[in-house]
C-alpha atoms as one frame of an Amber mdcrd trajectory, in Angstrom:
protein
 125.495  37.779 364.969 122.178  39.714 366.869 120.365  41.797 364.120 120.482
  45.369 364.619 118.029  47.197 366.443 116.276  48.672 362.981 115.671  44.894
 362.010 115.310  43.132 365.055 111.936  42.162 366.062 110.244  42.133 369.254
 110.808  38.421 370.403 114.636  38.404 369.577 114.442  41.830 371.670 112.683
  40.190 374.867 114.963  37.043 374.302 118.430  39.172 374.805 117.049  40.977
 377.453 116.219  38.076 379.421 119.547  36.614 379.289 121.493  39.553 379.501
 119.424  40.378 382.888 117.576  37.737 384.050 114.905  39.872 385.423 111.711
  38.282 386.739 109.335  40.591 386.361 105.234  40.743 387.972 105.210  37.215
 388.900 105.373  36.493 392.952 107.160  32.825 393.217 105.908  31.577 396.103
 104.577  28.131 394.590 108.050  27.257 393.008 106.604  28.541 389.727 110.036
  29.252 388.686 110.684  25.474 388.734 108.296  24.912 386.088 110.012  24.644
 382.793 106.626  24.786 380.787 106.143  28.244 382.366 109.906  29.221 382.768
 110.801  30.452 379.044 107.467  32.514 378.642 108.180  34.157 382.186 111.719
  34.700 381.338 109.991  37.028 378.188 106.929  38.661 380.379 108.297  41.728
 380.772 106.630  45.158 380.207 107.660  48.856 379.118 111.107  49.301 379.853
 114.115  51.486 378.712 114.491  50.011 374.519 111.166  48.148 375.077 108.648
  50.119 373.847 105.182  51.449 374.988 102.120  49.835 372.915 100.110  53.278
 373.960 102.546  55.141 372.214 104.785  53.393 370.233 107.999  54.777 369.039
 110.745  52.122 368.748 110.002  47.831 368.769 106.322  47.851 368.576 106.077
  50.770 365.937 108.474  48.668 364.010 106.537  45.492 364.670 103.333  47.152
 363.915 104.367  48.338 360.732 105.999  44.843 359.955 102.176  43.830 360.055
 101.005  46.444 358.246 103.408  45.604 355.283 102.132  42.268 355.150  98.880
  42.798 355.274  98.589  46.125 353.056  97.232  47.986 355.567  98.161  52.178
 356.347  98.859  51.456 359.869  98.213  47.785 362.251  97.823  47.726 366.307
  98.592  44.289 367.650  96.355  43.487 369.697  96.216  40.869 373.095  92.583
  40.284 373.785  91.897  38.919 370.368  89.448  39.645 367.323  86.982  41.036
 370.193  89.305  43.918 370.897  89.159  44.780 367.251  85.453  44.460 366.719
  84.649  46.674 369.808  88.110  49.257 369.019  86.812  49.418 365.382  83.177
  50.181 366.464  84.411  52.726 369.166  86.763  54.103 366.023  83.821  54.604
 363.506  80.576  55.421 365.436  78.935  57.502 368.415  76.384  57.473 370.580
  73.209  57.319 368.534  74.668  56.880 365.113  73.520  53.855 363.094  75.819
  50.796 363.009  74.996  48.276 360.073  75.396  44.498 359.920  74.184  41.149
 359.345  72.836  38.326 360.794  75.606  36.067 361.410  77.791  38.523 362.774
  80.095  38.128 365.999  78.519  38.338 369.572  81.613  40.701 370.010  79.592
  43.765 368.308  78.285  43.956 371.478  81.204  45.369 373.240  81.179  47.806
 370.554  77.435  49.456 371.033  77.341  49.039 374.430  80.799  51.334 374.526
  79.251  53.536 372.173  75.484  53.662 372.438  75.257  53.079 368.481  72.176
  51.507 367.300  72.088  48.179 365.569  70.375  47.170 362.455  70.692  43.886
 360.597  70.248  42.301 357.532  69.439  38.588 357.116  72.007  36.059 355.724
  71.675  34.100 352.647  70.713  30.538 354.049  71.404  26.972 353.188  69.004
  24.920 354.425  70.983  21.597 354.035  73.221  22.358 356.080  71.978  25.124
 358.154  74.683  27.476 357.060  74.854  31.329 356.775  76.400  34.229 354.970
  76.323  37.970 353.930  73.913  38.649 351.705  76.334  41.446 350.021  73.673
  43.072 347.433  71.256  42.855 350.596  73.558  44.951 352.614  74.594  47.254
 349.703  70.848  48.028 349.040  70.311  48.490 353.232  73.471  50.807 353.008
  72.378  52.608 350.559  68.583  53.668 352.135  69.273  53.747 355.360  72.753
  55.741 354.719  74.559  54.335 358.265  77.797  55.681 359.649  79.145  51.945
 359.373  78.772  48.788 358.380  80.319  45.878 359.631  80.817  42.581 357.573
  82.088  39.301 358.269  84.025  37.664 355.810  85.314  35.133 355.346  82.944
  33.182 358.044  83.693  30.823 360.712  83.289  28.110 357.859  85.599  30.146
 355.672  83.302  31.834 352.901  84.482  35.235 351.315  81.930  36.880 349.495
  82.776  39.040 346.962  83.235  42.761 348.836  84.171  45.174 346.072  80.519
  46.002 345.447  79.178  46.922 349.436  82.612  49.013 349.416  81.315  51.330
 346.101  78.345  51.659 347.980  79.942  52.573 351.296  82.230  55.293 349.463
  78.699  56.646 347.809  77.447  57.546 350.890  80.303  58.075 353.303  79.717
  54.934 354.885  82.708  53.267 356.858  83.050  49.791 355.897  84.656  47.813
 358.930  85.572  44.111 358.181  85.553  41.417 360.681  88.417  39.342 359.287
  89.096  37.352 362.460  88.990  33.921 360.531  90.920  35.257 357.493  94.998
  36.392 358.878  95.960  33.564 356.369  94.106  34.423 352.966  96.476  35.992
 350.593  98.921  32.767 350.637  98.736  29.863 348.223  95.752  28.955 346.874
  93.448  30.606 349.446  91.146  33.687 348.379  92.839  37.258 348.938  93.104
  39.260 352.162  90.165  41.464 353.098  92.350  44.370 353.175  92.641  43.829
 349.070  88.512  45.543 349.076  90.674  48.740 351.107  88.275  48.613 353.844
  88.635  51.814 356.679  89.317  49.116 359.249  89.664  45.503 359.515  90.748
  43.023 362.545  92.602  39.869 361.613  92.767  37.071 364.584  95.957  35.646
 364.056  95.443  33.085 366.858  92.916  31.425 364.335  95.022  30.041 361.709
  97.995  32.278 361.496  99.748  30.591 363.877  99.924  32.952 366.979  98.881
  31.700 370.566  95.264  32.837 371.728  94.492  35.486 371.965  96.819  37.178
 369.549  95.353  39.838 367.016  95.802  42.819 364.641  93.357  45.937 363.860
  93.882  47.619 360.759  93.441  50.943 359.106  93.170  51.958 355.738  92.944
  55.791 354.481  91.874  58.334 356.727  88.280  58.419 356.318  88.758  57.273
 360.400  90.499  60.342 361.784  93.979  59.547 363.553  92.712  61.330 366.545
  89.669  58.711 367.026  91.797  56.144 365.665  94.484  56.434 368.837  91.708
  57.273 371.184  89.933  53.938 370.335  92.733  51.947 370.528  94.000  52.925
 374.300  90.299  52.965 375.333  89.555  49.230 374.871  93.302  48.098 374.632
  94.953  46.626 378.181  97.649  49.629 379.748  99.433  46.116 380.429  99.774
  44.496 377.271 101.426  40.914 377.372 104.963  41.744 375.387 105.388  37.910
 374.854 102.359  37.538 372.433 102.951  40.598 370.799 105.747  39.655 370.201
 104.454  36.542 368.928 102.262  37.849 366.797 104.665  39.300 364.847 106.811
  36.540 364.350 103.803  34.727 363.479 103.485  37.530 360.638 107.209  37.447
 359.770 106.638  33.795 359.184 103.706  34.024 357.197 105.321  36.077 354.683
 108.142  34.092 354.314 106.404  30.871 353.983 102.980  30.890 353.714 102.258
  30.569 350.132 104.539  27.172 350.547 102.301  26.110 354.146  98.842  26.689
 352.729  99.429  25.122 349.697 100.246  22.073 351.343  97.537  22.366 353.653
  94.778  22.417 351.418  95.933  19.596 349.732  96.113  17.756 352.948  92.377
  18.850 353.792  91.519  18.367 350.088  91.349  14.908 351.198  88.014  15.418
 353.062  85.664  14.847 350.516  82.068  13.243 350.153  78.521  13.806 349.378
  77.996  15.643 352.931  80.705  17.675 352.463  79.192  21.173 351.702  80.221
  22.797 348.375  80.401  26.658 348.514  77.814  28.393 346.108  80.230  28.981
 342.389  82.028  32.003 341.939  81.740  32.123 346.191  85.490  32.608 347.521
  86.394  30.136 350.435  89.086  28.735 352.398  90.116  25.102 351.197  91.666
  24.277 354.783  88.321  24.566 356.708  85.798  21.812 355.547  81.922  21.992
 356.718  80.677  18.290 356.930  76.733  17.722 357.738  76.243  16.432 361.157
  74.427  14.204 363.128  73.195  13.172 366.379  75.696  11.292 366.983  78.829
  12.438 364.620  80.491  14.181 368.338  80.619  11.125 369.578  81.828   9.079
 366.713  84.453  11.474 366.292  85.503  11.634 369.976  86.059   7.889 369.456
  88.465   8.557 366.337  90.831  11.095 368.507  89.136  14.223 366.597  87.807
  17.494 368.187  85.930  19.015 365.929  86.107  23.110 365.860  82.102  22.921
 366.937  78.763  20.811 366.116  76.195  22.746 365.065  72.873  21.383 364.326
  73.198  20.671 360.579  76.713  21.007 359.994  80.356  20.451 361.727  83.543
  22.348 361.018  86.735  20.974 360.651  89.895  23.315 360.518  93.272  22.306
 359.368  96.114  24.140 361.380  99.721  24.708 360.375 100.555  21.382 362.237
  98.243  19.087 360.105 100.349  17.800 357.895  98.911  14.628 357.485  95.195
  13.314 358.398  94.162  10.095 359.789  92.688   7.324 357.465  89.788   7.149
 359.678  89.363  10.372 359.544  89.477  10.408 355.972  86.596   7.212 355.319
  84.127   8.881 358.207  83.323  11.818 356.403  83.031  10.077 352.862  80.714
   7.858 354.481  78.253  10.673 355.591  75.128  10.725 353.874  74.095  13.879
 351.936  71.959  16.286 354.212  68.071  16.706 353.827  66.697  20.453 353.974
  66.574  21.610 356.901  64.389  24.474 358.567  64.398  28.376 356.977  66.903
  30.675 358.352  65.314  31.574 361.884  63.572  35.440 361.492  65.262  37.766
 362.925  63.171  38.048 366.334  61.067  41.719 366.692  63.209  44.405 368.240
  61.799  46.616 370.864  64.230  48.139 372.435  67.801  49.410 371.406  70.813
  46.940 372.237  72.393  49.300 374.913  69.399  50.498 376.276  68.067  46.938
 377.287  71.832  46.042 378.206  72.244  48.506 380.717  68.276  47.872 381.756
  67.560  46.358 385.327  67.006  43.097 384.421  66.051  39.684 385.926  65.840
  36.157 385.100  63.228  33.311 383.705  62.980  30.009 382.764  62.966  30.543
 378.581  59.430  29.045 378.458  58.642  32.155 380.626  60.021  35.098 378.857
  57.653  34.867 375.964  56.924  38.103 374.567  59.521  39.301 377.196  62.653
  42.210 376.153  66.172  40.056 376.122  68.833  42.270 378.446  71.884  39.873
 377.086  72.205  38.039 374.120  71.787  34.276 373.068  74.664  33.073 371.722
  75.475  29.293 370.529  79.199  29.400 371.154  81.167  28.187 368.862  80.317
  29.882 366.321  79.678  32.898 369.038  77.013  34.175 366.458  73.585  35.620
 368.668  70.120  34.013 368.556  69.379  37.007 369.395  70.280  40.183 370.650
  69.243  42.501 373.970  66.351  44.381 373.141  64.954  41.357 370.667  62.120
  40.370 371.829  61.799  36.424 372.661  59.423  33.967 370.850  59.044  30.510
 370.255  60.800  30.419 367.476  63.647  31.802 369.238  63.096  29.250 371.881
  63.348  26.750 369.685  67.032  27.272 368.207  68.101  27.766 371.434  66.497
  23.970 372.420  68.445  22.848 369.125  71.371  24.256 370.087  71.405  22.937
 373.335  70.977  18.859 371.787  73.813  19.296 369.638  75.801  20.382 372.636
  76.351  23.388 372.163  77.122  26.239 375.067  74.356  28.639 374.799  75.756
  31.928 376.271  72.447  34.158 378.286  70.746  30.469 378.952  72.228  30.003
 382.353  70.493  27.242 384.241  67.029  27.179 381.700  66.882  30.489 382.626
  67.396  33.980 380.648  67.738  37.815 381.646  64.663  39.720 380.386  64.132
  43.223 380.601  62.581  44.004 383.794  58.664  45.145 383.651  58.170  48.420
 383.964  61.818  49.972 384.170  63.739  51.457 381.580  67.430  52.376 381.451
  66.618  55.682 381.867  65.885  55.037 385.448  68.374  52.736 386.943  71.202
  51.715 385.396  71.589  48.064 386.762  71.938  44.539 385.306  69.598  42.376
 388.063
């Protein structure tokens, strides 16, 4: 028997539509797409706001009900699914909390994606260094740092990763007192987190009661990429902004299908989750060895991700065993266990305990000097240099080693040869180093400011 329109989600809703109408909507078929059957189900369900559909602009039937599925779940006041991913909540969050001018708070290893975010609102950045482990070359918020930097420099928001790419949750509850002391919004970049809460892993962020946080449930909550959610808690963000932000950076064409499959994706969390992540981390529990990397104690973390010290040549010997690593870093490795590992290979298993411990490595990098705001050297006419030749030269886009898709450095840093020197690292281990196109790098242009001509090169 079909479920009732109260309790039927947005999948089952696309589904019956389909069939009763067989309506093939947007796509032109002139290349026998139709014919495909890999495409043909997911084409069947692309359709878009029609009559008992739903508008994701302003939701009043399927989507409100999906969204506040979501926000059940994940103890939030109100959710926004989201289709471009984490990014979309990062830069709707930053557009939600700040304007232009206002100071926006963060830390060193947070998400290239901030970008979107200043560059929409002309905040200025400020960061805070991470807490560094030089054996594996590993970051992560330095929480008293921030609450001390919160409270004497008093921003409009802060923004905090947690947990990390490599799953570590530090404890919250104290940078939140401080936010509330001074009327700080406290924004939380969840994206790696849409599965805490369940079994043995540490709780959701939304347990700290941030004013907004973005879950990426494409990372291990078992939604296709890009698939995302954006929540709010209280009203410290004003509805008003709140809406204003979200149609701003959201698509006016939102794909239906992975909405749609983001929910489900929540639906099934809830129902089973506690059972799937329990399993998981024992399956990943397996990983073990003296260069697997043991979270400081009393520091939450995720048991399904596991951070192995790398080598030279540990891509390749992995490639050989049928593994793709999440990313190579130099120092350390991630490897993430999905809701489809249910069992690892052997090989697998006697590589990593046969990794040797990790010597120090180098001190966290220094934050490199700032001399100009993000925005303003964003927007700047810029042009490009071989690295070696933008010493002392004003960065117009950032550096980013991606994965993890956390910035060297940041436009309006200034480059130096330090900063030339991660990015050389980053480049052996293989990594993509996003701004280092060719050897070469945007720099502010001599002599030009934003204020004159608003170009990019």
């Amino acid at each position: 028997m079909r479920a009732t329109a109260e309790h039927e989600d947005l999948l089952a809703a696309l589904r019956a539509r389909s069939r009763s109408r067989r309506q093939w909507l947007h796509v032109p078929f002139h290349g026998g797409i139709e014919e495909d059957e890999e495409l043909r189900d997911w084409i069947a369900l692309d359709q878009t706001e029609l009559e008992g559909l739903d508008d994701w602009a302003a939701p009043s039937g399927l989507i409100e009900r999906a969204q506040a599925r979501v926000a059940r779940h994940y103890h939030l006041d109100s959710a926004r699914l989201l289709t471009a991913g984490s990014s979309q909540g990062v830069a709707t969050a930053i557009l939600a909390a700040v304007g232009s001018g206002d100071l926006l708070l963060s830390h060193q290893g947070a998400h290239r994606s901030l970008l979107h975010g200043i560059v929409l609102t002309g905040a200025r950045l400020r960061l805070v260094p991470d807490i560094w482990d030089r054996r594996f070359q590993i970051g992560w918020p330095d929480v008293p740092a921030l609450c001390q930097a919160v409270s004497k420099m008093r921003p409009q928001a802060v923004i905090v990763t947690s947990p990390t790419y490599a799953g570590l949750a530090p404890d919250l509850h104290p940078l939140r007192l401080v936010c509330l002391e001074t009327n700080t919004i406290l924004i939380v970049d969840a994206a790696h987190g849409a599965h805490f809460g369940l079994g043995p892993l540490p709780p959701m962020a939304s347990r700290v009661k941030p004013d907004l946080v973005i879950f990426g449930l494409h990372k291990s909550g078992g939604a296709p990429t890009p698939g995302a959610v954006l929540g709010r808690i209280g009203d410290r963000v004003k509805e008003a902004r709140w809406q204003a932000a979200c149609r701003t950076v959201g698509s006016s064409s939102p794909s239906y299908p992975l909405m749609a499959l983001v929910e489900r994706a929540v639906i099934r969390l809830a129902e089973a989750g506690d059972r799937w992540m329990a399993e998981l981390a024992s399956v990943m529990e397996r990983l073990r060895g003296p260069a697997v990397f043991s979270p400081p104690e009393g520091m939450a973390h995720d048991p399904t991700r596991v951070v192995v010290a790398a080598t030279a040549a540990s891509r390749q010997e992995l490639a050989a065993l049928g593994v793709d690593p999440e990313y190579v870093a130099s120092g350390h490795l991630l490897l993430i266990g999905t809701l489809a590992t249910t069992s690892l290979d052997p090989r697998l298993v006697a590589w990593v305990a046969r990794q040797m411990a990790p010597d120090a490595g180098p001190d966290q990098p220094a934050l490199p000097r700032r001399r100009w705001e993000v925005r303003r050297a964003f927007l700047a006419e810029s042009e490009t240099v071989a690295l070696e030749h933008g010493l002392g030269r004003v960065l117009a886009t950032p550096l980013v080693p991606s994965p993890p898709g956390i910035p060297l450095a940041w436009p309006g840093q200034v480059i130096d040869s330090q900063l030339a020197v991660e990015v050389s690292r980053a480049v052996a281990v293989g990594q993509a180093v996003l701004g280092f196109d060719g050897g070469e790098v945007a720099v502010v242009r001599d002599g030009r400011t934003a204020g004159e001509r608003h170009l990019r090169g």
